[in-house]
N, C-alpha and C positions, 0 to 999 in steps of 0.2 A: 160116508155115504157115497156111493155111485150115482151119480145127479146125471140125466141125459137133458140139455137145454138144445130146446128148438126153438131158431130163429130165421125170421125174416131180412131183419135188419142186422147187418156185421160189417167188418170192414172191406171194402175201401169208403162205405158212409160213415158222412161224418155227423153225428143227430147224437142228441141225449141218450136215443134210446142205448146205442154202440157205445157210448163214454161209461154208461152206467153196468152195463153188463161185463166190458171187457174189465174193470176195475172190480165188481162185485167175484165175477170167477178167479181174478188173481187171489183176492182175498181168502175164498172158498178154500185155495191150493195150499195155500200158506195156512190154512188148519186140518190141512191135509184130508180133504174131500177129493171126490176122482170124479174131473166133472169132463164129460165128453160134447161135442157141441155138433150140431146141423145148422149150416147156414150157409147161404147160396151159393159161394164158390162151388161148392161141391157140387155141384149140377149145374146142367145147361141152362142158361135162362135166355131171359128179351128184357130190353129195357121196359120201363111202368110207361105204359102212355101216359104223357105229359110234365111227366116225372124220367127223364132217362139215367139219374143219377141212383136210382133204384133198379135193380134187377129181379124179376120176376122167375123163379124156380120153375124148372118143365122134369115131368118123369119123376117124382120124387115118391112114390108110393115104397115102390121094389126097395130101396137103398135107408129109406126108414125104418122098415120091417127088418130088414137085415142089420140093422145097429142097434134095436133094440131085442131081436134074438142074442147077438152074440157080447153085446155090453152088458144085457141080462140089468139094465136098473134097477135101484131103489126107488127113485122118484124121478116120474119127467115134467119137467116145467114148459111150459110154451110161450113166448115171449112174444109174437105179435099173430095175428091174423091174418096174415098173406098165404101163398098157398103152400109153404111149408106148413106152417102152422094150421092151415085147416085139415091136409094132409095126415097129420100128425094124430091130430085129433080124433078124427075119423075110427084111425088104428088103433087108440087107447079103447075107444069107446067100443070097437067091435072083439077087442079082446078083455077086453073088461082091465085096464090098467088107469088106476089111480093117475093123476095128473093136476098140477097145479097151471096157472097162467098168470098175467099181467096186464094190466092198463094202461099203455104206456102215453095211449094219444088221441086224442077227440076223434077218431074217426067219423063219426056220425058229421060233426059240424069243419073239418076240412072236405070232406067228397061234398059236402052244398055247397062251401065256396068255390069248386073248379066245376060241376055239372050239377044238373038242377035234377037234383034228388032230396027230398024232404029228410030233413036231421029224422024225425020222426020212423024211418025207414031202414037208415043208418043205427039208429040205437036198436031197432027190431031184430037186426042182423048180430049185433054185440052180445044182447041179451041172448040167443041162438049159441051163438059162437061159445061164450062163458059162462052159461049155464049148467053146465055138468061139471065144470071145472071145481075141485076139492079146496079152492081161496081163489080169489080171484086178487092179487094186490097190487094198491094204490097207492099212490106219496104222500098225499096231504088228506086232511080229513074234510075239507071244502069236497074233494074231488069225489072222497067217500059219500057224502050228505047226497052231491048233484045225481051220481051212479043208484043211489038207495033212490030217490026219486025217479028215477027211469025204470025201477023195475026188479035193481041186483042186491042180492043177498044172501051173498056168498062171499064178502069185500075182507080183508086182510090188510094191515099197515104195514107195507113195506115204505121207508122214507130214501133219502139219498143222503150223499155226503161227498167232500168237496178235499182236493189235494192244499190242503195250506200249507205244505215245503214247496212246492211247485207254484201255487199260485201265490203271490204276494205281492205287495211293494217293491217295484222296480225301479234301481235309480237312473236308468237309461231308456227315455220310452223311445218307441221306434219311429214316432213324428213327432215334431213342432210345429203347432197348428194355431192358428189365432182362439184365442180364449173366452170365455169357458167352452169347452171339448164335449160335445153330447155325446156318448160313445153307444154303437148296438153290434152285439158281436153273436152270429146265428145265419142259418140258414135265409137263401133270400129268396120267398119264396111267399105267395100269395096267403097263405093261411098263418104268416107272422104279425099281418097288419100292418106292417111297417110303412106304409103308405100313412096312416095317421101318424107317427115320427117325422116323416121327410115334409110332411104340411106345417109343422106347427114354426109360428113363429119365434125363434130364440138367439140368442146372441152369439156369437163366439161360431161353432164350426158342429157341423155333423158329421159324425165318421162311422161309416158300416165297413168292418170286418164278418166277410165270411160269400159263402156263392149258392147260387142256388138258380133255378126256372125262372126269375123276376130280372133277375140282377141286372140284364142287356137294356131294358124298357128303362125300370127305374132310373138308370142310369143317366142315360137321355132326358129322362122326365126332369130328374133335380140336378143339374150341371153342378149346382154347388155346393152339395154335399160329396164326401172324399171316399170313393168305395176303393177299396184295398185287393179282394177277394180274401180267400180262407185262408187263414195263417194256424200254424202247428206248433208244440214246444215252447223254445225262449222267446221265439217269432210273437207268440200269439200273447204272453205275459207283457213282454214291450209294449205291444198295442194296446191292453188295458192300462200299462202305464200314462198312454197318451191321452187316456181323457179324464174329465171330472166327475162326469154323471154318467151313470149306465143306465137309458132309455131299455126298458120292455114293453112292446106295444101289443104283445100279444094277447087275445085274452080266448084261447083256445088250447094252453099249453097244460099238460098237467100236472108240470113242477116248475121247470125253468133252470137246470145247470148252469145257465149263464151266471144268474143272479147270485149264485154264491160262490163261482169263481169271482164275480165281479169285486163282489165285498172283500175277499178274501184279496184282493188285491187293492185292496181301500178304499174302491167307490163305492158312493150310495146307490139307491136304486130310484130311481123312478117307474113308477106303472098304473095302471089300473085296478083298481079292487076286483079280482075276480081269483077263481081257483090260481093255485101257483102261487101268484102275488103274496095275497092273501093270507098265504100260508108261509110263505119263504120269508117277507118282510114283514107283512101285520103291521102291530102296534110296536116294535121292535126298536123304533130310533135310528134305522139303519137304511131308512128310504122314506120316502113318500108316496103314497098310496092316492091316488087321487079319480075322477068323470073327466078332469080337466087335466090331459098329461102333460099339457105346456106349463099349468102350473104347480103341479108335482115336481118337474125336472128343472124350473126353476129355483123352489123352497128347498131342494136338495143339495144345491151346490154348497149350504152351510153348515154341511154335515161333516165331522171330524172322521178321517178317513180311517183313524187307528181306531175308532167307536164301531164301524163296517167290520175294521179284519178281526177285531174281539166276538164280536157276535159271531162271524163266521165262522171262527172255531170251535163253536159248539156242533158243527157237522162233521161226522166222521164215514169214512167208509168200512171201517173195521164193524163200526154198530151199525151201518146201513145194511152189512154181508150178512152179522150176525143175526137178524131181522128178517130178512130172504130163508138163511136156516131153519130159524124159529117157523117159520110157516111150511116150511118142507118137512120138521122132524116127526109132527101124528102120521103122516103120510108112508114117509120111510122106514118107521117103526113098525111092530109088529101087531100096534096099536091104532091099524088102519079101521077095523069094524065099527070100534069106539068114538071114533073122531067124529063131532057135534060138524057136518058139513056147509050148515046154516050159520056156523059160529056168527055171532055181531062182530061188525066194525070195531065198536066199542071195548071190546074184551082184548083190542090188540093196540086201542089208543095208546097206554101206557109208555109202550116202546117207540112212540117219536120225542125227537131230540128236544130237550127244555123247551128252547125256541119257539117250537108247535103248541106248546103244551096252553097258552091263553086263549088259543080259537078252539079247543077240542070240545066246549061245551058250547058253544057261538047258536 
């Protein structure tokens, strides 16, 4: 297929959303799909107020139109909601072309953590945005249940999957830090929560890997937790070596990458029952799910860390690309009139990884 992906998010960010796409289109390549990609290098931008680490696309209408004239797709998928992506949109729907999209981020509930706009307002604008869209898909079936209560039904199971050569047990971790090691490795950035991490009472050392709009404050705020900034490659493998527990304080994420690079490198997980969590570790054996995440990340540290990397490799990205396909193929076929556009959630459960499969009926 000729796949056109538009996106907001690409590199030099460094976010789930960029890990899972630039990994799902190698995939794509390698079964020999022609996937062509828009994302904001290609145009002039501004940084996001308040957000500089994000670049905001200008002029993008002209150079859309002309890549999907002369790429001539099968199928365009649109990865976020910024203004490539509404852009984009716009142009499927005024020429009448099929289009798939993706869930990749609470929007509704990060825009009310940084300005005082009602979640209510935020999902108003989602449902707008994804409502024409021919699937809309999501990672976990939590995040499907919350989306179906707001409105959408149109939901699709796209899941993720995690590098276990890459990520793994390291016998060299890149600190020696007094022990037990809380480890948080993400974006530092007010809609992670991490501020409920850097409070909780616990033993041993807290260490955040990674940078973000928060990082300068927080810093200042917890002198005695060990902020590193972002690390890359065998950099960032080391650092999961160095700790015991991987702390997720978030409870606005709609998968968590962290969490099964984390495992996949033998830590458990600590977090909160909510989407992601919920879905990534469950009833799994491979974290602790807890209201009280000091005592989650406590009861975790006695978790066998080859129990973590076993469970982890039930994630694949091979089956996560294959799954992206699966929901592009009615579309890209010639079998576009026919395609049930309302499809359920349910009818695409089947294709998440074992793992998933005890909360699918929850």
């Amino acid at each position: 297929m000729r796949i056109l992906i538009v996106t907001d998010a690409w590199h030099p960010q460094v976010n789930g959303v960029v890990r899972t796409m630039s990994r799902v289109i190698k995939e794509c390549e390698a079964l020999g799909h022609d996937i062509r990609m828009l994302y904001p290098a290609m145009f002039r931008t501004l940084p996001c107020p308040t957000y500089p680490e994000i670049r905001l696309s200008l002029f993008v209408r002209g150079r859309i139109k002309r890549e999907i004239e002369t790429f001539d797709p099968e199928v365009i998928h649109i990865v976020t909601e910024g203004p490539l992506g509404l852009a984009a949109r716009r142009i499927c729907l005024q020429r009448g072309l099929p289009f798939t999209t993706s869930y990749h981020t609470k929007f509704p509930e990060y825009l009310s953590a940084r300005i005082p706009v009602p979640v209510s307002a935020g999902y108003k604008f989602m449902r707008w945005f994804h409502g024409p869209s021919k699937g809309v898909m999501v990672a976990t079936p939590t995040l499907a249940r919350e989306l179906a209560d707001h409105g959408f039904d149109n939901l699709r199971a796209w899941s993720r999957g995690v590098d276990t050569e890459f990520f793994r047990p390291h016998p060299d971790p890149a600190l020696a830090l007094p022990g037990p090691v809380f480890l948080y490795v993400g974006r530092v950035a007010i809609e992670k929560n991490l501020r409920a991490f850097l409070t909780l009472e616990l033993p041993g050392t807290k260490l955040v890997v990674g940078d973000g709009p928060a990082r300068q404050k927080l810093e200042k705020e917890f002198p005695e937790t060990v902020f590193v900034g972002a690390k890359q490659g065998e950099e960032l493998v080391r650092h999961y070596a160095a700790g015991d527990v991987f702390v997720f304080p978030s409870i606005t994420d709609t998968f968590g990458l962290v969490m099964l690079e984390a495992m996949a490198c033998g830590l458990p997980v600590a977090a909160y029952p909510v989407a992601g969590p919920l879905d990534v570790v469950g009833n799994s054996g491979a974290g602790v799910l807890s209201e009280d995440l000091g005592e989650a990340a406590c009861r975790a540290i006695g978790i066998s860390p080859q129990y973590c990397r076993d469970y982890a490799l039930q994630f694949s990205w091979r089956a996560c690309a294959g799954q992206f396909l699966d929901n592009l193929w009615p579309i890209g076929s010639n079998a576009r009139d026919s395609v049930d556009e309302q499809a359920s959630f349910a009818s695409a459960t089947p294709e998440f990884p074992t793992a998933l499969q005890p909360h699918l009926g929850d």
